[in-house]
C-alpha positions as CSV (number, residue, x, y, z in Angstrom):
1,X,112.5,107.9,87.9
2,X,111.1,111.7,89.2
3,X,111.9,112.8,92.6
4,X,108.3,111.3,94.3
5,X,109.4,107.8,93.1
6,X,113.1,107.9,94.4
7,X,111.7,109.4,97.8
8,X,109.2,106.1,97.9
9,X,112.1,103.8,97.0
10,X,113.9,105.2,99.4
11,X,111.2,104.4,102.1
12,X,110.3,101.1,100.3
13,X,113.0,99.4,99.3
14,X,114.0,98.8,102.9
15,X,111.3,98.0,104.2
16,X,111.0,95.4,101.5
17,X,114.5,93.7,102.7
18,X,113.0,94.0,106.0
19,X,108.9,92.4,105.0
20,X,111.3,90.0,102.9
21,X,112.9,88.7,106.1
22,X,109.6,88.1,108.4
23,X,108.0,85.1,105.6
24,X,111.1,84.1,105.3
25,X,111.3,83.2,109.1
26,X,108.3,81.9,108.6
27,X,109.7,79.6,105.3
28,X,112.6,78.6,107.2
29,X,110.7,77.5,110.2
30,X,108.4,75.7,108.2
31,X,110.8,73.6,106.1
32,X,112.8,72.8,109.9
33,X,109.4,71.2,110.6
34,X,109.1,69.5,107.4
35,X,112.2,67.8,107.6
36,X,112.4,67.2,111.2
37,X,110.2,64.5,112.7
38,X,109.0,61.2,111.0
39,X,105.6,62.9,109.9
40,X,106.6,66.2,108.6
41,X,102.5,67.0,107.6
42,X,101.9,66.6,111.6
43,X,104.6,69.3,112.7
44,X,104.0,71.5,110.2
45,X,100.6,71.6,111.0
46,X,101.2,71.6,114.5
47,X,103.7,74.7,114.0
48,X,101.2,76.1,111.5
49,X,98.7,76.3,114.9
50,X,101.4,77.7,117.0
51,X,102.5,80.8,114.8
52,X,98.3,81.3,114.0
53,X,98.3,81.7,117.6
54,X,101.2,84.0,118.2
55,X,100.0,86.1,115.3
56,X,96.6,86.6,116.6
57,X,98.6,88.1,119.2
58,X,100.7,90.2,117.6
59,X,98.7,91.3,114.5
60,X,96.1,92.4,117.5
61,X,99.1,94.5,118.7
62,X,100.3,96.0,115.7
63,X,98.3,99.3,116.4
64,X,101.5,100.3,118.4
65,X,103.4,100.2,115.2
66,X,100.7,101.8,112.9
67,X,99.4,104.3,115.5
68,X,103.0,105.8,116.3
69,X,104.2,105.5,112.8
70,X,101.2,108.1,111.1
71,X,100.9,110.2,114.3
72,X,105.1,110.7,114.1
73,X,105.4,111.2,110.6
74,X,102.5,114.1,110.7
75,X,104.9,115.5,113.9
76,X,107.5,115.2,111.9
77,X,106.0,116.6,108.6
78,X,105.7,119.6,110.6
79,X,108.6,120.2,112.3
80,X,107.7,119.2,115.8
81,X,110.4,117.1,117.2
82,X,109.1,117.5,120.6
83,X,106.0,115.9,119.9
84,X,107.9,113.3,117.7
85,X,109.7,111.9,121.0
86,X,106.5,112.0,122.9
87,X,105.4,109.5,120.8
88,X,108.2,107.3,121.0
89,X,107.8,107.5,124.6
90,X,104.3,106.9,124.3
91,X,104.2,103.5,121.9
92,X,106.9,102.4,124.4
93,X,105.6,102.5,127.5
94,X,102.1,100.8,126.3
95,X,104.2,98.3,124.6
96,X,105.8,97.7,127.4
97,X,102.9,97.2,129.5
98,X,101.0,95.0,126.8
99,X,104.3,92.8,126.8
100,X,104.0,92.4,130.5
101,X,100.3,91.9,130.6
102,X,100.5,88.9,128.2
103,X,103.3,87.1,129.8
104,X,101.1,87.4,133.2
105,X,98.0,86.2,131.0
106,X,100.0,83.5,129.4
107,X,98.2,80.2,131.0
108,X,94.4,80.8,130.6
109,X,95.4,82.9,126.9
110,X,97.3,79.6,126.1
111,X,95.0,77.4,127.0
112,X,91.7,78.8,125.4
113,X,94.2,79.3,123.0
114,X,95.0,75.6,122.0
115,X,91.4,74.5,122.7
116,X,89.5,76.8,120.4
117,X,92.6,76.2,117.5
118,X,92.3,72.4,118.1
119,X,96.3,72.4,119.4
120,X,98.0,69.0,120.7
121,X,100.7,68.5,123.1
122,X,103.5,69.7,120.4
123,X,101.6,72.8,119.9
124,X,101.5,73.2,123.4
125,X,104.9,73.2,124.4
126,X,105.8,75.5,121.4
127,X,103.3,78.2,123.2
128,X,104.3,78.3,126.1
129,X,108.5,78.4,124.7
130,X,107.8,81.3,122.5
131,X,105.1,83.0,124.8
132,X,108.4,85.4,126.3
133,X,109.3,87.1,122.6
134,X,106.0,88.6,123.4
135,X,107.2,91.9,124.9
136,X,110.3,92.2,122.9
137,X,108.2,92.0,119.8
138,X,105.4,94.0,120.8
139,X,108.4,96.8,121.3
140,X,109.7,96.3,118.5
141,X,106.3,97.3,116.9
142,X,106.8,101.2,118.7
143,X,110.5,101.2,117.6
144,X,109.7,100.2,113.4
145,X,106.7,102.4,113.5
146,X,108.6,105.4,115.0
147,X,111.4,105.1,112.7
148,X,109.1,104.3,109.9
149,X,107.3,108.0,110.8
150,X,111.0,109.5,111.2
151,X,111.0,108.6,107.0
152,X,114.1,106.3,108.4
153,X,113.8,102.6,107.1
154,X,117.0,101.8,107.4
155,X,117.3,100.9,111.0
156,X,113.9,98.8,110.9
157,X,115.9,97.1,107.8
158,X,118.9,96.5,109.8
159,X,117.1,94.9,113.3
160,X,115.2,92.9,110.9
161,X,117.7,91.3,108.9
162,X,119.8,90.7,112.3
163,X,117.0,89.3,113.9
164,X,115.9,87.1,111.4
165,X,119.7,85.7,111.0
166,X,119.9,85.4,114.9
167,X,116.3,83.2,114.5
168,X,117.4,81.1,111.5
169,X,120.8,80.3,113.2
170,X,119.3,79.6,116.5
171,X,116.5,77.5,115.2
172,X,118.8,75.5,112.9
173,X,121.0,74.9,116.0
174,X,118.1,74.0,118.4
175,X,115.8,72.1,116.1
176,X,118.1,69.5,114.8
177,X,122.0,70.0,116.9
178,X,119.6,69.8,120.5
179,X,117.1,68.0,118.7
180,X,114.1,70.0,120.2
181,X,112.1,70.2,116.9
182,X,109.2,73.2,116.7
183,X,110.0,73.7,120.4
184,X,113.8,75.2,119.6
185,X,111.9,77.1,116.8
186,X,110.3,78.7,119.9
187,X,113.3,79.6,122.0
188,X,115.2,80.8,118.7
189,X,112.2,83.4,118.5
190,X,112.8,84.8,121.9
191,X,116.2,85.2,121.4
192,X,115.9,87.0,118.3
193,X,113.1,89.0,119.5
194,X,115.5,90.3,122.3
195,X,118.4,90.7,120.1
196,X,116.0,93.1,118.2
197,X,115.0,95.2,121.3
198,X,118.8,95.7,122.1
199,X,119.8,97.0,118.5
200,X,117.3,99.0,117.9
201,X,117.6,101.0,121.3
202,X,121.3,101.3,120.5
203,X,120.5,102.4,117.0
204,X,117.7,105.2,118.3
205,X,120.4,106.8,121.0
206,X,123.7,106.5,118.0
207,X,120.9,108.5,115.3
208,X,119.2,110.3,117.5
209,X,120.6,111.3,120.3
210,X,121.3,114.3,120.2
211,X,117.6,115.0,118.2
212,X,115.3,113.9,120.8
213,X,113.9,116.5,123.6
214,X,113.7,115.6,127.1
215,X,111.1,113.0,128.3
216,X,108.3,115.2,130.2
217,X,105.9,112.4,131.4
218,X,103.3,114.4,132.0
219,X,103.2,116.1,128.8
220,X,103.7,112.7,127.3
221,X,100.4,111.3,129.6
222,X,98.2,114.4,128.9
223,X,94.5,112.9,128.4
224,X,94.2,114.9,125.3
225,X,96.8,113.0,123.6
226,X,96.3,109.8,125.1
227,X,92.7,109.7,123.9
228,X,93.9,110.9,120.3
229,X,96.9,108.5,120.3
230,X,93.6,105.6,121.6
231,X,91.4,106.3,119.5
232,X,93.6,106.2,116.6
233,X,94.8,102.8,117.8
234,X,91.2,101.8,119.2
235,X,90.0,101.7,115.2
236,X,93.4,100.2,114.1
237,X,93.0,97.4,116.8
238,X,89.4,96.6,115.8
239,X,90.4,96.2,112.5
240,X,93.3,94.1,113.2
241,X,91.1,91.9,115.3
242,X,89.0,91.3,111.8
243,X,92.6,90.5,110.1
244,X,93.5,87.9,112.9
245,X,89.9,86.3,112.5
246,X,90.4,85.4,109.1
247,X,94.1,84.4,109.4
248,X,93.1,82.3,112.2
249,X,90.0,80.9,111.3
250,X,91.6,79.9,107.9
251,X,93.5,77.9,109.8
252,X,91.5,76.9,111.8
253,X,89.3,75.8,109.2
254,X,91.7,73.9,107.5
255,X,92.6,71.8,110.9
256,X,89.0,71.2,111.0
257,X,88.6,69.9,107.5
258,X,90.2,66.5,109.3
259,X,93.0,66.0,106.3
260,X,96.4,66.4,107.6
261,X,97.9,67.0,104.3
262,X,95.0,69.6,103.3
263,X,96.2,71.5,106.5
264,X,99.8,71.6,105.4
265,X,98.8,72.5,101.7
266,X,96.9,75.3,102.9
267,X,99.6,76.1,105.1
268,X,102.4,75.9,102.6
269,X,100.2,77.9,99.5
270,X,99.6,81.0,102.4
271,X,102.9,81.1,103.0
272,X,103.8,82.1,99.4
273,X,100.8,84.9,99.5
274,X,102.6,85.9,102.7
275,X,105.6,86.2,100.8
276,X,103.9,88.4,98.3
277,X,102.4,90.4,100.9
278,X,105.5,91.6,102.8
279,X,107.1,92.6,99.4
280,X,103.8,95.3,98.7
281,X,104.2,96.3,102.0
282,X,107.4,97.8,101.4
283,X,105.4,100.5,99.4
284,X,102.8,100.6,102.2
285,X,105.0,101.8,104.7
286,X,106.6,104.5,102.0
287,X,103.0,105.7,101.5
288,X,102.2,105.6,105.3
289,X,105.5,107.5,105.8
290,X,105.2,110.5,102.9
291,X,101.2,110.4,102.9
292,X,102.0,111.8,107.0
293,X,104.6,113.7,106.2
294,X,102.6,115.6,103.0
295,X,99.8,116.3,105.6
296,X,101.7,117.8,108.2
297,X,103.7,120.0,105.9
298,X,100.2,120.9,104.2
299,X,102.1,120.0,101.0
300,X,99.0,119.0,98.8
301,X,100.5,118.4,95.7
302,X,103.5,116.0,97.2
303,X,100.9,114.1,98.7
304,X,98.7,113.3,95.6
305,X,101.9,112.7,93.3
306,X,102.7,110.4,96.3
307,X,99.6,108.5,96.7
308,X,99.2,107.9,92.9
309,X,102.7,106.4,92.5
310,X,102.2,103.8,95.7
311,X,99.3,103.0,93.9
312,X,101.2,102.1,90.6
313,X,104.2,100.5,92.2
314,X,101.9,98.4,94.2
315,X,100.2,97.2,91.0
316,X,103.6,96.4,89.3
317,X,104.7,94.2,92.2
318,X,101.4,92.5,91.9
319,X,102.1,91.6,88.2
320,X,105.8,90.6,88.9
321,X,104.4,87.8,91.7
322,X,101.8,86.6,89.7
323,X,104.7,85.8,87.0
324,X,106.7,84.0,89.5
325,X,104.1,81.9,91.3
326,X,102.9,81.3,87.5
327,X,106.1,79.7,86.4
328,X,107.7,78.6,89.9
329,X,105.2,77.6,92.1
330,X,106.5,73.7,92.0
331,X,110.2,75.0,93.1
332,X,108.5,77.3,95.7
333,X,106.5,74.4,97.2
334,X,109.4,72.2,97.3
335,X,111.2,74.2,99.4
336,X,109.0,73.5,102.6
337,X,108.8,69.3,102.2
338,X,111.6,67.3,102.4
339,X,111.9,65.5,99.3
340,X,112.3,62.2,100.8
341,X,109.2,61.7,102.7
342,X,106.5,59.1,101.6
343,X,104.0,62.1,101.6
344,X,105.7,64.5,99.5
345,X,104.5,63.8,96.1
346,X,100.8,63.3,97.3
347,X,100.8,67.2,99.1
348,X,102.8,68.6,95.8
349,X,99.8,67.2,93.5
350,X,97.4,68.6,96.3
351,X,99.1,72.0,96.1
352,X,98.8,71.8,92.1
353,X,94.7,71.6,92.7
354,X,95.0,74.8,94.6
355,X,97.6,76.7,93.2
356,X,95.3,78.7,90.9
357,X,94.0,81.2,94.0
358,X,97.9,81.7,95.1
359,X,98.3,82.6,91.1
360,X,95.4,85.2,91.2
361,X,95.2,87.0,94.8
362,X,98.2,88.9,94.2
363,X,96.2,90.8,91.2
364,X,93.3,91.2,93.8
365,X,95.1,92.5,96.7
366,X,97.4,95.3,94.4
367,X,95.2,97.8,96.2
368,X,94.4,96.9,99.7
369,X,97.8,97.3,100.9
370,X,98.4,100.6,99.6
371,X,95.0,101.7,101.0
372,X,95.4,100.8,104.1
373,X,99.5,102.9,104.1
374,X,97.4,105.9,103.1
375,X,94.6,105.7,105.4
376,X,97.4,105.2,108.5
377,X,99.1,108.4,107.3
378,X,96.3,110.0,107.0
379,X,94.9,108.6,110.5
380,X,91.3,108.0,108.8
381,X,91.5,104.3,111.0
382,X,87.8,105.1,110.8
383,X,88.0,104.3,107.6
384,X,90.1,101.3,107.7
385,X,87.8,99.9,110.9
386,X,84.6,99.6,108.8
387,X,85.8,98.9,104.7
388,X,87.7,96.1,107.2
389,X,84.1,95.3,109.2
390,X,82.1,94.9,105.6
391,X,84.8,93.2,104.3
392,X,85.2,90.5,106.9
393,X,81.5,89.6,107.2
394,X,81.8,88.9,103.6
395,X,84.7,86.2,103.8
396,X,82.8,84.3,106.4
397,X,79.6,84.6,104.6
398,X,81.3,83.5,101.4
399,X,83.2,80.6,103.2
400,X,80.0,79.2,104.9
401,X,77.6,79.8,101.9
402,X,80.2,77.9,99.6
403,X,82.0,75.0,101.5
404,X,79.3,72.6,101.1
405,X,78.9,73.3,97.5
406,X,82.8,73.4,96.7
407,X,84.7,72.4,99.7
408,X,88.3,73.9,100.1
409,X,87.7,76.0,97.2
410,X,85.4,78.1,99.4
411,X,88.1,78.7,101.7
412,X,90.4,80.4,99.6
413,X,87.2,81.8,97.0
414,X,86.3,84.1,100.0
415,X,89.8,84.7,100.8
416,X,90.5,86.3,97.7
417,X,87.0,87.7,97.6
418,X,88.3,89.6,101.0
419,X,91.4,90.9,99.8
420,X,90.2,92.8,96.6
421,X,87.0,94.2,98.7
422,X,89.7,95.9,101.6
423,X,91.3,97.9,98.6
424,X,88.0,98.9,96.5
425,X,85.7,100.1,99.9
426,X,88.5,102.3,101.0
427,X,89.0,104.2,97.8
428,X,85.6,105.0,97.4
429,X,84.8,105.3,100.8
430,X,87.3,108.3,100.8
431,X,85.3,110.2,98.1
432,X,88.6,108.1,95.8
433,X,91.1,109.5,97.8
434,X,89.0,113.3,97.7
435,X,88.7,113.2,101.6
436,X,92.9,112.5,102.4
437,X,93.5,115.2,99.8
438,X,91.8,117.6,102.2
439,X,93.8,117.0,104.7
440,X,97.1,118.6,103.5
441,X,95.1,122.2,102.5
């Protein structure tokens, strides 16, 4: 292994542990709801609605995260540790104030919410729990995506796996010792959420400390930077906004499809790309990290070795998944459905009918990932914004031109069809990566 790939594995590996622990969150939540409750397909789908709406949420916020983290790791990349804590200050305070504003906003964004995602009464109560790990989660977006452009993913690693142990315990403890079902799920989140904030502000003073210059406010406010730092974040957001559509609409789709078991297969198979998609974005964050760092040390040559070797270590993870959803995908399903349920072995067979896409997305999504860590380091979010635009109004035109013709399968054709078209429209609409090598002469 040559000094580029230990210096991504160093960034990577971390941040797998730490993408590893978010779907798993998600896995453990979703088997609590499969084996609590007499009808395990109606809280699982009625989760499933709940964490589609909290995602729309947060994937709409996850600008903070990317925004800081490419901005920071140029700063850092060239030595500027001043401008480095302006941007910590910076993703704070607006994630901070986003926190805030949804937690005012929380009864007519929960309620269009629940009506336009088709939500019932369990779904409702779950909101409304988990609707306070909003700020904490939206800050721990600026926190990961600082450290992530301080080339540290070690502390991200750390807050991660203790919040994820803090959300499993909890929920464990709520769900079935208080018997309070999806609803302790809820409360568990907001918890760990918090326990997350805590740690990682006592990390950041213990490592750097004695690193970060004083907090001038209105150096950190100056319009200049705040309309970079916007518009940076304004192309990210928009393109998140696309991401959320199809996430949430997939759901949604599924809910409306008017078969409760459909709704948890679909549920239970995107969980497993999930899992797939948090292990590549280990290397996303590694090329996010260096491809930043090469271009604000105007080190050319780092950053193509760099950008080439994402590339091929995203493409081997992509083979390894296909291999184990190829072989295991029975063992994987199992896990969410309690074994003794009526419905069990009719939403395994279902699963079997659609376990083909699960088996072939990872193969079509070994680029997009890395993409879109390069194009963040980089900060060509123009970029990302419109391959995402082109890309999105394929999916639905895809989904809608195929449903009648082939049902379900349309779903998660254009799904697919959306993943490999993100990777392929950002390579070549950066001249193949031409335009980012530019950037570090």
């Amino acid at each position: 292994m040559g000094k580029m790939d230990y210096k991504i594995m160093r960034i990577a590996l971390p941040n797998m542990v730490s993408n590893i622990t978010v779907p798993l969150m998600g896995i453990v939540s979703t088997a609590i709801a499969g084996h609590w409750g007499a009808d395990s397909a109606a809280t699982i789908g009625a989760l499933a609605i709940g964490v589609s709406i909290f995602n729309f949420i947060y994937w709409n916020c996850a600008f903070v995260r990317m925004g800081t983290s490419g901005l920071t790791a140029q700063a850092y990349g060239a030595g500027d540790l001043r401008e480095c804590t302006n941007m910590l200050a910076r993703a704070l305070a607006v994630a901070a104030a986003m926190g805030l504003l949804m937690v005012a906003l929380q009864w007519p964004v929960g309620e269009l919410a629940l009506w336009a995602m088709n939500g019932g009464e369990m779904t409702r109560a779950y909101f409304y729990a988990r609707i306070w790990a909003v700020p904490a989660g939206i800050m721990l977006f600026g926190f990961n995506g600082w450290f992530t452009g301080m080339q540290n993913a070690v502390i991200p690693m750390w807050t991660a796996i203790t919040v994820n142990i803090v959300h499993i315990l909890c929920s464990l403890w709520f769900a079935f010792g208080l018997d309070m079902g999806i609803v302790g799920i809820a409360y568990a989140s907001v918890l760990a959420q918090w326990s997350g904030v805590a740690l990682s502000a006592a990390l950041l003073a213990w490592r750097y400390g004695r690193r970060l210059t004083k907090i001038d406010w209105a150096e950190i406010l100056l319009p200049g930077a705040l309309k970079n730092f916007f518009a940076i974040n304004r192309d990210i957001m928009l393109r998140t906004l696309c991401i959320v559509a199809v996430y949430t609409f997939f759901t949604g789709a599924s809910a409306r499809m008017g078969d409760p078991a459909l709704l948890a297969v679909n549920t239970l198979l995107l969980q497993l790309f999930t899992l797939f998609s948090y292990m590549n974005d280990g290397f996303a964050y590694a090329a996010e990290a260096l491809t930043g760092r090469f271009i604000g040390a105007r080190d050319g040559e780092s950053l193509r070795r760099c950008m080439r070797r994402c590339i091929f270590w995203g493409t081997v993870v992509s083979v390894v998944f296909v291999g184990i959803y190829l072989v295991g995908w029975r063992e994987l399903v199992g896990l969410f459905v309690d074994d003794a349920a009526p419905e069990t072995p009719a939403i395994v067979e279902l699963a079997g009918r659609y376990i083909g896409w699960i088996i072939a997305i990872p193969i079509a999504s070994a680029m997009p990932f890395i993409m879109d860590g390069i194009m963040v380091g980089a900060t060509e979010t123009r970029v990302m914004r419109n391959s995402m635009f082109l890309s999105t109004a394929a999916y639905f035109a895809i989904y809608y031109a195929g449903y009648p013709l082939i049902g379900n399968d349309a779903l998660w054709l254009a799904f697919t069809l959306y993943m490999f078209l993100r990777g392929v429209l950002q390579y070549y609409m950066t001249g193949r990566l031409r335009t980012i090598e530019r950037k570090a002469e």
